[in-house]
N, C-alpha and C positions, 0 to 999 in steps of 0.2 A: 312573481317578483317583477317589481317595475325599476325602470332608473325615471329616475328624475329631472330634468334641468332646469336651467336656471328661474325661472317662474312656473315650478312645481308643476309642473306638464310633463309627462309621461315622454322619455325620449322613446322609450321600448318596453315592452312587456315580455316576459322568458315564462312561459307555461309551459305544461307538459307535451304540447305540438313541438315547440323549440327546444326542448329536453332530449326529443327524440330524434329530429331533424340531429343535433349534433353528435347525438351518440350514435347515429346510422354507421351500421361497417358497410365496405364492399370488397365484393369478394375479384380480385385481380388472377385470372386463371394464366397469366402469364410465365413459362417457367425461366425461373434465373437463376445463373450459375455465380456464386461469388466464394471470394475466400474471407472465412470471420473467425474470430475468436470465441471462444467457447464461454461466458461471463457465469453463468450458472445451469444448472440440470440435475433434474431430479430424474432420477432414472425410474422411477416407481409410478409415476405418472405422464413420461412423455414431454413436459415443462422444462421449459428453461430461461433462457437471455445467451443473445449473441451480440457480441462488438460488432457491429456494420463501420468497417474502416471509411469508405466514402460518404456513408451518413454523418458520423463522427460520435455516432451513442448508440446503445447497447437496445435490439428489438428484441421480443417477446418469440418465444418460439414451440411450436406442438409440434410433435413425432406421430402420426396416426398412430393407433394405437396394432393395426396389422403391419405396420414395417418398424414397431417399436425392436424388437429382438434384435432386426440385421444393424440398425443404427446405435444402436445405448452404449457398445465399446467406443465407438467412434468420438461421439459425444464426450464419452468417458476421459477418451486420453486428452481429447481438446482441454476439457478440461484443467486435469491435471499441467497441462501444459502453458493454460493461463496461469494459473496456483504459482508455477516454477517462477514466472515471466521469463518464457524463452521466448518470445512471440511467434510463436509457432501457430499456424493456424489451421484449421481442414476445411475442407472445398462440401458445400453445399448445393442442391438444385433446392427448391423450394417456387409457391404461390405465395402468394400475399393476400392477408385481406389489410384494405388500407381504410383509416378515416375517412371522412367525408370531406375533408380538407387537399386528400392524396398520401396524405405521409402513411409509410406504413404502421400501423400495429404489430401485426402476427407474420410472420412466418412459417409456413406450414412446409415441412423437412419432406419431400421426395426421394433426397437422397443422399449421403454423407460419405465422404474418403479420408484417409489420410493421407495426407500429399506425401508423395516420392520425393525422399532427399537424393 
């Protein structure tokens, strides 16, 4: 795909080099501890969506599939706790893989609580 400008000259060209340059993840081995709301999960696959409160929108989230078991209540009641809107939320560690931009994608779940009232 080209764009064009103003006397039909090519400002850019978008190939499949720049297809891929933009869809590059990278993978952030960094671990972080935050507290998010539970936005969706599928407990059958590990998926889901978390509210990131300092982002201010919901990322994308995997439970490996070896620490699925100890996490999917967890998840579980987050959830139900978004459904209520009590704003309750549970404490996650997690990695990131982020764009190529920086912002993250994925969250990959480490490790999940329900926080002590």
């Amino acid at each position: 795909m080209e764009i064009i400008g103003k006397k039909d000259q090519p400002i850019s060209i978008f190939d499949g080099a720049t297809k891929d340059y933009i869809s590059q993840s990278i993978v952030d081995d960094e671990v972080i501890v935050k507290d998010v709301s539970v936005a969706a999960f599928n407990a059958n696959s590990g998926h889901g969506r978390v509210f990131d409160h300092e982002l201010g929108r919901t990322v994308a989230i995997y439970i490996p599939e070896h620490s699925q078991k100890a996490f999917k209540s967890v998840l579980g009641w987050g959830l139900n706790e978004y459904a209520k809107g009590t704003s309750q939320t549970i404490s996650v560690k997690f990695s990131r893989i982020l764009a190529w931009d920086g912002r993250p994608k994925k969250y990959i779940i480490l490790d999940a609580e329900i926080p002590e009232n």
